[in-house]
C-alpha positions in Angstrom: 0.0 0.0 0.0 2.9 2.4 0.4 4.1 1.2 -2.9 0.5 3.1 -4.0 0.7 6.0 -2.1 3.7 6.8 -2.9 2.9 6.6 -7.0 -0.1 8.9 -6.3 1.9 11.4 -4.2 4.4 11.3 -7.6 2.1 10.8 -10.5 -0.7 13.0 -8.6 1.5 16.1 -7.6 -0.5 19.1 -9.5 2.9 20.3 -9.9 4.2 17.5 -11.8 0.4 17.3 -13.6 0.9 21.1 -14.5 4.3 20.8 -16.3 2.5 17.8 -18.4 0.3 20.2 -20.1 2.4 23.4 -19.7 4.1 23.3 -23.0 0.5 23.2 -25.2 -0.9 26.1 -23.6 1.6 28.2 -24.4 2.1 27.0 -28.0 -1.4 26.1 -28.8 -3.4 28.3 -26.6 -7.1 28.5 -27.9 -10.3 30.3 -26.2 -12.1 27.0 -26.1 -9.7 25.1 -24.1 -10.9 24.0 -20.7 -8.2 23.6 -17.8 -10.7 21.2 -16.2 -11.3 18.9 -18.8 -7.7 18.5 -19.7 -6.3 17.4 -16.2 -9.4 14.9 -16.1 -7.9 13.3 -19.2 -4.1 13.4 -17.5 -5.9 11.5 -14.6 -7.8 9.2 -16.4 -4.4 8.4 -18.3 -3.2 7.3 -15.3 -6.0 5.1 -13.9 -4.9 2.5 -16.5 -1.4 1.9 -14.7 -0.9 -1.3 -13.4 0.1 -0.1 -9.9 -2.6 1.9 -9.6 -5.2 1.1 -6.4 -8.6 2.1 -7.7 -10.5 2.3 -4.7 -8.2 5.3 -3.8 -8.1 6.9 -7.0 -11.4 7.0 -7.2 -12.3 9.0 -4.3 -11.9 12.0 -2.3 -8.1 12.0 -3.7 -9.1 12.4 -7.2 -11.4 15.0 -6.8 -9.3 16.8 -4.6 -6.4 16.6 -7.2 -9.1 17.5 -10.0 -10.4 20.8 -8.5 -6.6 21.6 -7.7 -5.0 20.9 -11.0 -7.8 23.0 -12.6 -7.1 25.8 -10.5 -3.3 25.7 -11.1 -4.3 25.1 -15.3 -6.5 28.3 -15.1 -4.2 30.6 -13.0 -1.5 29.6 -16.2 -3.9 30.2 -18.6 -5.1 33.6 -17.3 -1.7 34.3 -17.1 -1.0 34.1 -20.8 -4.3 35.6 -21.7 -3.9 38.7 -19.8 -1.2 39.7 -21.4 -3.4 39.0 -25.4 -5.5 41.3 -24.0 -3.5 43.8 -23.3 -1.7 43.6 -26.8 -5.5 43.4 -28.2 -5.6 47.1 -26.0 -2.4 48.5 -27.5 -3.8 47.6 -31.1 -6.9 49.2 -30.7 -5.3 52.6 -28.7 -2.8 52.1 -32.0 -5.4 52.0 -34.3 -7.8 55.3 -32.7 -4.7 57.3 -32.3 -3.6 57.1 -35.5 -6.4 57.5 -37.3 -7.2 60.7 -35.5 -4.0 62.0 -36.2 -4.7 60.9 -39.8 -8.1 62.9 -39.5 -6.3 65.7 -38.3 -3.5 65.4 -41.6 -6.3 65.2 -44.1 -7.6 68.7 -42.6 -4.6 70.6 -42.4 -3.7 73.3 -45.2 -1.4 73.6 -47.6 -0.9 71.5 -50.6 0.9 68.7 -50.7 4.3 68.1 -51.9 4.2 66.7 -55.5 5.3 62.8 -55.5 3.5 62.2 -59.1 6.8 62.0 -61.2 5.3 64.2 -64.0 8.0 64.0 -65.7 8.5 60.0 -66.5 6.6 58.2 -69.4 3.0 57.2 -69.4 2.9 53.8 -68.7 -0.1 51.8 -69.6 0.2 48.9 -66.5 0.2 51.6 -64.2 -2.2 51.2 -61.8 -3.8 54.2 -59.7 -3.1 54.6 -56.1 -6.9 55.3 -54.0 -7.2 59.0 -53.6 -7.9 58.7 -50.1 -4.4 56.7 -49.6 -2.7 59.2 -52.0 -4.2 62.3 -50.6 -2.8 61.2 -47.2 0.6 60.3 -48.0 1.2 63.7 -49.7 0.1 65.4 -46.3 2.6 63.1 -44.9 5.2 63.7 -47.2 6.6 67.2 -45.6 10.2 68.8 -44.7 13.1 66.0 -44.3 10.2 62.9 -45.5 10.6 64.9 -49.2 14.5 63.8 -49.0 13.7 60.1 -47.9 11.4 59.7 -50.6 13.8 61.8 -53.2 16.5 59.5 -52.4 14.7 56.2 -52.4 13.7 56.6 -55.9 16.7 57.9 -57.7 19.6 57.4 -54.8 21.8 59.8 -53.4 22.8 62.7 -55.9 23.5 65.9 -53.9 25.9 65.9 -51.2 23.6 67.3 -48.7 21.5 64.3 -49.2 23.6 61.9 -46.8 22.2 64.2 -44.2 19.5 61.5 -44.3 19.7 57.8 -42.8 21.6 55.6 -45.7 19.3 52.5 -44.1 16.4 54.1 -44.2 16.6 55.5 -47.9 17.9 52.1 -49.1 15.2 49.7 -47.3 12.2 52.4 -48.9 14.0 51.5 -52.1 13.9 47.8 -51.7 10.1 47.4 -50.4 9.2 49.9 -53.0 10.7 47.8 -55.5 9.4 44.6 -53.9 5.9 46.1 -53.9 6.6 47.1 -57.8 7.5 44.0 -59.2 5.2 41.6 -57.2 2.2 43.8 -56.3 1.3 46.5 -58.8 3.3 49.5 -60.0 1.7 53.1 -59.5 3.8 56.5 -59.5 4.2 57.9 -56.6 4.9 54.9 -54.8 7.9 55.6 -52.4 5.6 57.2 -50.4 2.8 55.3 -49.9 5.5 52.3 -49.1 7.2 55.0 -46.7 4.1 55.8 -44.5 3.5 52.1 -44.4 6.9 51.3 -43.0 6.8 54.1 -40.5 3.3 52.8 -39.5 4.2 49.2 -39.1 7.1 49.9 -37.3 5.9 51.7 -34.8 3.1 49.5 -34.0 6.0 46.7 -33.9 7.7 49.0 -31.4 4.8 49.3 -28.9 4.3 45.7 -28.9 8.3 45.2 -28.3 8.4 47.8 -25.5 6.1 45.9 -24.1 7.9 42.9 -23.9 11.4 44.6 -22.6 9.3 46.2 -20.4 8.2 43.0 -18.5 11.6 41.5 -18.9 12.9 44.6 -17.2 10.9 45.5 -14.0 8.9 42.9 -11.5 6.7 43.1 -9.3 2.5 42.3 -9.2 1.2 45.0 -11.2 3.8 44.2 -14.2 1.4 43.7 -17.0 -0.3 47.2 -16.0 2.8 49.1 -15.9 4.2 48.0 -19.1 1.1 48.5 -20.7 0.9 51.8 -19.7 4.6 52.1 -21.1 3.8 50.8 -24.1 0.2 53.2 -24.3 2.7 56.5 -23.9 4.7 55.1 -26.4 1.4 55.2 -29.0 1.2 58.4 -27.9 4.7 59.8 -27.9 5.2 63.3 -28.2 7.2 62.4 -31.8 3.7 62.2 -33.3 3.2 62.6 -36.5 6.8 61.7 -36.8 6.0 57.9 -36.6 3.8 57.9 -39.0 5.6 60.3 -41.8 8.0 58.9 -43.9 10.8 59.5 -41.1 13.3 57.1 -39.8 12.2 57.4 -36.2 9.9 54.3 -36.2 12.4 51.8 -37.7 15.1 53.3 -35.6 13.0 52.8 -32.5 11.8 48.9 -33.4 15.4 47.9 -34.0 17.1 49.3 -30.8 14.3 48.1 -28.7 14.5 44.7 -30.5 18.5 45.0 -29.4 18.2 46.1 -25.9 15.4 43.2 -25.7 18.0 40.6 -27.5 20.9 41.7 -25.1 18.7 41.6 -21.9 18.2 38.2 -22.5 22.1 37.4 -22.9 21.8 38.1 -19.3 19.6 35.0 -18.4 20.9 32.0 -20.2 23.2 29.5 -19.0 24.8 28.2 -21.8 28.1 30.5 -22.9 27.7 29.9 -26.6 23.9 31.0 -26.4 25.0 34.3 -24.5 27.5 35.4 -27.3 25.0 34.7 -30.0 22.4 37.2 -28.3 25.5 39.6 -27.7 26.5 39.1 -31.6 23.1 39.8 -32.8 21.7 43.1 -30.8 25.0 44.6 -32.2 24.5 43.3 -35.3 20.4 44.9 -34.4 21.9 48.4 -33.3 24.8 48.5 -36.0 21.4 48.5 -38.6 19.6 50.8 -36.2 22.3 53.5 -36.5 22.1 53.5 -40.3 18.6 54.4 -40.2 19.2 57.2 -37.1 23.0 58.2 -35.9 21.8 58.7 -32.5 21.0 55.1 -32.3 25.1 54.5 -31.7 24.6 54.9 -28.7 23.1 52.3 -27.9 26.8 50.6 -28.2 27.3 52.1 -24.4 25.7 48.5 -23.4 27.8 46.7 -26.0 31.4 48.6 -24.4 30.0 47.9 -20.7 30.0 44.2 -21.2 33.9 44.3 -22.9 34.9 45.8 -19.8 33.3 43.5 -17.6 35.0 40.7 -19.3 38.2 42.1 -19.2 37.9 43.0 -15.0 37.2 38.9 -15.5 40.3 37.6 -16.6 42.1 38.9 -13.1 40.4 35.6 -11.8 41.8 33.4 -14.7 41.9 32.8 -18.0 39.2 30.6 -19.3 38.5 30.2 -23.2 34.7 30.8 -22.5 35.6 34.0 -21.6 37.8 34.5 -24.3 35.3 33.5 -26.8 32.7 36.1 -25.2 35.3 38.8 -25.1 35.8 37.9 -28.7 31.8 37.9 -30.1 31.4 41.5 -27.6 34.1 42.9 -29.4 32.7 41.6 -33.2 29.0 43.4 -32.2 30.9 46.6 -31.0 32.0 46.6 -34.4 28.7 45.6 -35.5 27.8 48.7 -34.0 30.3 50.9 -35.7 30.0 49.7 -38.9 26.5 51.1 -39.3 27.5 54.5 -39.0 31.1 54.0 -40.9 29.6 51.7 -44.4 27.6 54.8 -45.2 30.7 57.1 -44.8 32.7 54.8 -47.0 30.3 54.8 -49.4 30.5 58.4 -49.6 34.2 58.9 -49.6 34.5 56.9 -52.6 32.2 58.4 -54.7 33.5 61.5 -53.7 37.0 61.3 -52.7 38.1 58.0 -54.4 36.7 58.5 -57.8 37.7 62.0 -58.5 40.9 63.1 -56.7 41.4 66.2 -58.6 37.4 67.7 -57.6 37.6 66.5 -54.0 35.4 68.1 -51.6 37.3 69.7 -48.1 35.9 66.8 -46.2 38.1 64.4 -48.0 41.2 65.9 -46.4 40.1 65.9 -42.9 42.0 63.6 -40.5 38.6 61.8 -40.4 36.7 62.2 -43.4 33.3 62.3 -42.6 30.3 63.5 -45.0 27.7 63.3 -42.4 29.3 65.6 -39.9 30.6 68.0 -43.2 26.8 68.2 -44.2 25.4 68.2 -41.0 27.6 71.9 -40.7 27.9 73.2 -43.6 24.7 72.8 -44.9 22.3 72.8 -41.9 24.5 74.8 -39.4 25.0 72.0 -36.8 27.3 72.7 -34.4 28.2 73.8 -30.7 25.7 76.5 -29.9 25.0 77.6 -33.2 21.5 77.0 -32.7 21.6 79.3 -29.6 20.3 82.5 -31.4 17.4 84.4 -29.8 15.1 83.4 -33.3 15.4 80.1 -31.8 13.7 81.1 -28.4 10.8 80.1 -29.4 11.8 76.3 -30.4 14.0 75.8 -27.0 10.8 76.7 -25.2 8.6 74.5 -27.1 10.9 71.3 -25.8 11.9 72.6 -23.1 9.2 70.0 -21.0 10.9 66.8 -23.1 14.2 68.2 -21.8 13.2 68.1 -18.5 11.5 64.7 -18.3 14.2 63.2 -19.9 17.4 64.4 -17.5 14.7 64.0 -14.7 14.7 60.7 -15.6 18.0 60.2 -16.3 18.5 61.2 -12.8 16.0 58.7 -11.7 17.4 55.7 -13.3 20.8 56.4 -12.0 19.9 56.8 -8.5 17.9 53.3 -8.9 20.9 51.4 -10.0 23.9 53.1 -9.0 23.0 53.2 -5.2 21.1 49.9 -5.4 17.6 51.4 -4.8 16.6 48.8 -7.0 15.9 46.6 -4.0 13.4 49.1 -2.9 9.6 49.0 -4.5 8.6 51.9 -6.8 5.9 53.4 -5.1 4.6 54.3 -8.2 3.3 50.4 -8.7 2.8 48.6 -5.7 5.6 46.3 -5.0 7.2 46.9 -8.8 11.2 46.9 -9.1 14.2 46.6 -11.3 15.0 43.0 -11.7 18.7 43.2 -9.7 20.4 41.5 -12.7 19.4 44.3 -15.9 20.3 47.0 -13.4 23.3 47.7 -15.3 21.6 48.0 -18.9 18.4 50.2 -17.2 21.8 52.8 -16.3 23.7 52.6 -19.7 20.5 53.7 -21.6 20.0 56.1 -18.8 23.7 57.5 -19.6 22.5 57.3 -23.6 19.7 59.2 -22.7 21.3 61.7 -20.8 24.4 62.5 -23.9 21.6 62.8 -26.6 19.8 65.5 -24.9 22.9 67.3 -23.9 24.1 66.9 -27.3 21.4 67.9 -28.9 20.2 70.5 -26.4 23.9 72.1 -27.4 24.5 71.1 -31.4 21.9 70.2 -32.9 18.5 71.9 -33.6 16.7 71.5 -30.3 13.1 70.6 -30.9 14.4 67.5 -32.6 14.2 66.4 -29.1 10.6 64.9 -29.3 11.1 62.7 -31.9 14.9 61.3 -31.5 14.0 60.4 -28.1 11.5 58.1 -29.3 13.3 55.3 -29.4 15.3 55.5 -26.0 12.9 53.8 -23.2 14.1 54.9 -19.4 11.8 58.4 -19.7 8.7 56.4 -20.7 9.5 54.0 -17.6 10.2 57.2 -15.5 6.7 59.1 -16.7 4.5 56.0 -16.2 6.3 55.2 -12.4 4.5 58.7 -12.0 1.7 58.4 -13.5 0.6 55.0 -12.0 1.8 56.5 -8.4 -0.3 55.6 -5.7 1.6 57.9 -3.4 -0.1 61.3 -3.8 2.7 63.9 -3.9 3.2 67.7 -4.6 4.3 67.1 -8.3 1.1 65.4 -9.1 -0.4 68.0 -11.1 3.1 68.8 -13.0 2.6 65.1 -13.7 -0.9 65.2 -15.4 0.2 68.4 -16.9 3.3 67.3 -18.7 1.3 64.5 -19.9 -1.0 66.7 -21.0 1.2 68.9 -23.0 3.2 65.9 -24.4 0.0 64.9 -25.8 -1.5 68.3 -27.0 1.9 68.8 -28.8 1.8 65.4 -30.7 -1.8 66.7 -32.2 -0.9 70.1 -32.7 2.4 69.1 -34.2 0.5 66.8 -36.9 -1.4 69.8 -38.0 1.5 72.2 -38.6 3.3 69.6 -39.7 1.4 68.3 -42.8 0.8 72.4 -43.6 4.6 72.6 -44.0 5.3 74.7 -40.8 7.8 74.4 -38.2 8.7 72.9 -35.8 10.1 69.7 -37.5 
């Protein structure tokens, strides 16, 4: 008889029935599944055991074990359904928000910029883009989006054209062909195709956020703060930017995609699996920085972990360590390449091919076309933008300035002096897990140099939209916004949220009209 018991405390453990049925939920999970009926077939599997006493099985144990495997089964499967609903949420808050600021696109002024190539050949299999979808990527198609498409369709003529993001330009060019050859042809294409990829992306990036989100933080009320994250990222102050043919959406997908890949690095076991993850969110944030140069900086988490293999090697050598010191350094070059393949690209065409017509940026100690066109043609550089004409624009982001060094300052204080062990008070019990402290403060430090940088280089209302893809500020804003600790700042709280939305609508407006800021 102990022989028996013993088998039913092993093959009856609702722990050991759970992980029996585990793996189909999660890859066949289906409304109509019932937790119930399922662990009365894994019991009535085992009834047909040889060693099994059926007097016992049949009794209070087997009920007991019924009502307590279900339980266990529906806790799983609420589990993994809570979180469809809230991507179900994100996609309808996508979908509203965007077609409101579509609404307000279509009622803008101001014609639209010309995208109708007037100047090719009729062509009979052309087919006609719908005027709705037409009308609205004209309206979209405003101040740097006319470049992107420009270059897409006929590559990069005029030097001040590698202003613009070499990845961006060149992946336009393939889905526009792609859509050409297999779909339909219609002129005017490169910017339908554009608006589409900005639109995709972003939605992508919501739903990614929302993943690195709850692989970041933990706590009880996870799902609900990183749904919240991932609402204020729908509703960034970049706006109408995400959904223009800009490179702000891609860049943001990719380097969320990146920091998601290298977080994980950070809980496998197995060495070789680590330095794949490592190798491939470079490889993710090299192609992010063709599309935006501020996503470099991502490469702060790529540098951190070199170091911290290096510090290893005082304890020993050991070839796994060599081999991951090895795959960190190939994705920091991952990283770098994005921004240098463009630049060599450049300097052959116009340093390589025609040394007697070379330009002065061929003679620099590092030639660089981006940072010679970035000057020279749109007047970047240290505190040229500071001119009182510019008031006006500094003002504007000023409140995206703040949150974002506010922020900055938050994060550090979390992971640097090991608050982390402390709960948020923003979200009940919520807190950095201890082991992606250190990548929460290297995109904190990113954070911080792109709006010092561009608060003293660049033009400053840029600030809304490159910040879009850098996630410690939306982590920061929603820790506020979810606060169940009322304090003084409250109502700065609702009102920077407030304004950070106002401008995303307002900015749609001017933007389709062809009026600054941009």
């Amino acid at each position: 008889m102990a022989r028996h018991d013993n088998s039913i405390v092993m093959d009856y453990d609702p722990r050991y029935l759970v992980c029996k049925v585990q793996q189909r939920i999660l890859l066949k999970p289906s409304i109509s599944w019932n937790p119930e009926k399922q662990a009365y077939k894994i019991i009535q599997k085992q009834k047909h055991r040889e060693d099994f006493n059926d007097e016992v099985a049949g009794g209070r144990i087997t009920e007991s074990l019924l009502s307590t495997l279900t339980i266990h089964m529906a806790d799983m499967r609420m589990i993994k359904t809570s979180s469809f609903e809230y991507i179900k949420k994100l996609s309808l808050l996508y979908i509203y928000w965007k077609a409101f600021l579509l609404a307000v696109v279509a009622c803008s002024p101001g014609p639209g910029y010309d995208t109708s190539s007037s100047f090719s050949y009729p062509n009979e299999h052309k087919k006609n883009i719908p005027f709705l979808v037409h009308y609205l990527a004209q309206k979209l198609t405003r101040w740097d989006a006319v470049y992107f498409i420009e270059i897409s369709r006929r590559g990069y003529i005029f030097e001040q054209e590698w202003a613009f993001g070499w990845g961006m330009t060149r992946f336009m060019a393939l889905c526009t062909l792609g859509v050409r050859k297999y779909i339909f042809d219609s002129d005017g294409l490169e910017c339908v195709v554009g608006v589409l990829i900005a639109h995709t992306t972003h939605f992508l990036s919501v739903i990614v956020l929302f993943a690195l989100t709850l692989k970041i933080f933990i706590g009880e009320n996870l799902e609900n703060f990183a749904f919240f994250t991932a609402c204020l990222h729908i509703i960034s102050p970049a706006g109408i930017f995400l959904s223009a043919p800009y490179a702000e959406s891609p860049c943001a997908l990719l380097s969320f995609i990146g920091i998601l890949t290298f977080t994980k690095s950070f809980s496998v076991k197995l060495p070789l699996t680590k330095d794949f993850l490592i190798l491939t969110s470079g490889a993710l944030f090299g192609i992010a920085t063709t599309f935006r140069s501020n996503a470099i900086l991502n490469g702060f988490l790529i540098l951190e972990e070199a170091i911290r293999t290096l510090l290893a090697f005082r304890k020993g050598f050991r070839a796994t360590k060599f081999r991951h010191l090895l795959a960190t350094g190939l994705a920091g070059l991952f990283v770098g390449s994005g921004s240098l393949i463009p630049q060599y690209i450049a300097y052959n065409e116009y340093c390589a091919e025609s040394p007697t017509l070379k330009r002065p940026w061929c003679t620099k100690a590092f030639p660089s076309i981006y940072q010679y066109v970035q000057s020279f043609y749109w007047n970047v550089g240290l505190f040229r933008y500071w001119k009182l004409s510019n008031l006006p624009l500094f003002l504007i982001s000023a409140p995206m300035y703040c949150l974002i060094f506010a922020s900055g300052i938050w994060a550090l204080n979390l992971t640097i002096t090991k608050n982390f062990l402390k709960n948020l008070d923003s979200t009940g019990g919520l807190k950095i897990n201890y082991r992606y402290c250190l990548i929460v403060r290297n995109l904190a430090i990113s954070q911080l140099i792109l709006s010092i940088v561009t608060f003293t280089t660049a033009h400053a209302q840029i600030i809304s939209r490159t910040s879009s893809s850098y996630p410690v500020w939306i982590w920061f804003l929603t820790s506020l916004l979810l606060s169940q600790k009322k304090s003084k700042f409250e109502p700065l709280v609702k009102g920077l949220t407030s304004y950070l939305t106002t401008y995303g609508i307002v900015q749609a407006g001017l933007f389709s009209s062809f009026l600054p800021p941009a």
